[in-house]
C-alpha positions in Angstrom: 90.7 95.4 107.4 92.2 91.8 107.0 94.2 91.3 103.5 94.0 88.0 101.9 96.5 85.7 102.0 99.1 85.3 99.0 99.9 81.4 99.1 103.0 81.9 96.6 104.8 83.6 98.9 106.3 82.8 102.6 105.1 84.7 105.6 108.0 87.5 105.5 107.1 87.8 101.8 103.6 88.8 102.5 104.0 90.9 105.4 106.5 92.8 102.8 103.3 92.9 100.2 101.1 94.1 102.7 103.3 97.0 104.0 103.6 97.8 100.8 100.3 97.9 99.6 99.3 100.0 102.9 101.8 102.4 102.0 100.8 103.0 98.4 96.8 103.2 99.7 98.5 106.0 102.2 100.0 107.7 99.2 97.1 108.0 97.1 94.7 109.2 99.5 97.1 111.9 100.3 97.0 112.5 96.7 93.4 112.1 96.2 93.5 114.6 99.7 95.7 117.4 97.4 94.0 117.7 94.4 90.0 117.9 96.2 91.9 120.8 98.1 93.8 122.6 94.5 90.2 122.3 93.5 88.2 123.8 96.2 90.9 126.3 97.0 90.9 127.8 93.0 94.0 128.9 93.9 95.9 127.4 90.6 95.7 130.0 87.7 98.6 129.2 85.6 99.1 125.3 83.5 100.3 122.9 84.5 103.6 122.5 85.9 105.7 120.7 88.4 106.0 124.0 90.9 103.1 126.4 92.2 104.1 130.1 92.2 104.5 132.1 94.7 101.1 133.4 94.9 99.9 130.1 94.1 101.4 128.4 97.2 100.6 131.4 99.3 96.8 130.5 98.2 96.7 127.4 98.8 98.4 127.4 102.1 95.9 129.8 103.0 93.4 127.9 102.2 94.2 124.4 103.7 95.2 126.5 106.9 91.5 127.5 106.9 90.2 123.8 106.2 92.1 122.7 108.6 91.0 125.4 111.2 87.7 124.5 110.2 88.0 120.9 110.6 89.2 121.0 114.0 86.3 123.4 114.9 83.9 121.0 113.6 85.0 117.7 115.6 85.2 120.2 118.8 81.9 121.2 118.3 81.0 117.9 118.2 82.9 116.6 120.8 81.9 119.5 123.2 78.4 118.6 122.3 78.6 115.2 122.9 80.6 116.3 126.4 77.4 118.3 127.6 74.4 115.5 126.8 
């Protein structure tokens, strides 16, 4: 993905920009990422607070553990398929 030039600013200034910008778009769609898993998991049954309990991190590492699992079966399916054509 090319990012536009920023004329204002000298090379090293932009580079900086874009880095930084990359790095934001990284964090948010690890954000976006954890909250479409706290929703699928239902694992979050108290408000809203800055720490899961116990049983509520227990749940949802369960539960990305088993995304995850499935994930990787999915592509090897696919791959193994693609393998045997």
């Amino acid at each position: 993905m090319s990012t536009p030039q920023i004329p204002q600013f000298d090379a090293a200034t932009q580079a900086e920009l874009r880095d930084f910008i990359e790095e934001e778009q990284a964090k948010a769609k690890l954000q976006a990422s954890v909250h479409d898993l706290t929703d699928r998991c239902d694992c979050i049954t108290g408000g809203i607070s800055s720490k899961f309990s116990k049983s509520e991190a227990s749940c949802l590492e369960n539960c990305v553990d088993r995304f995850l699992d499935t994930s990787l079966f999915i592509v090897n399916t696919i791959q193994n398929q693609q393998g045997g054509h």
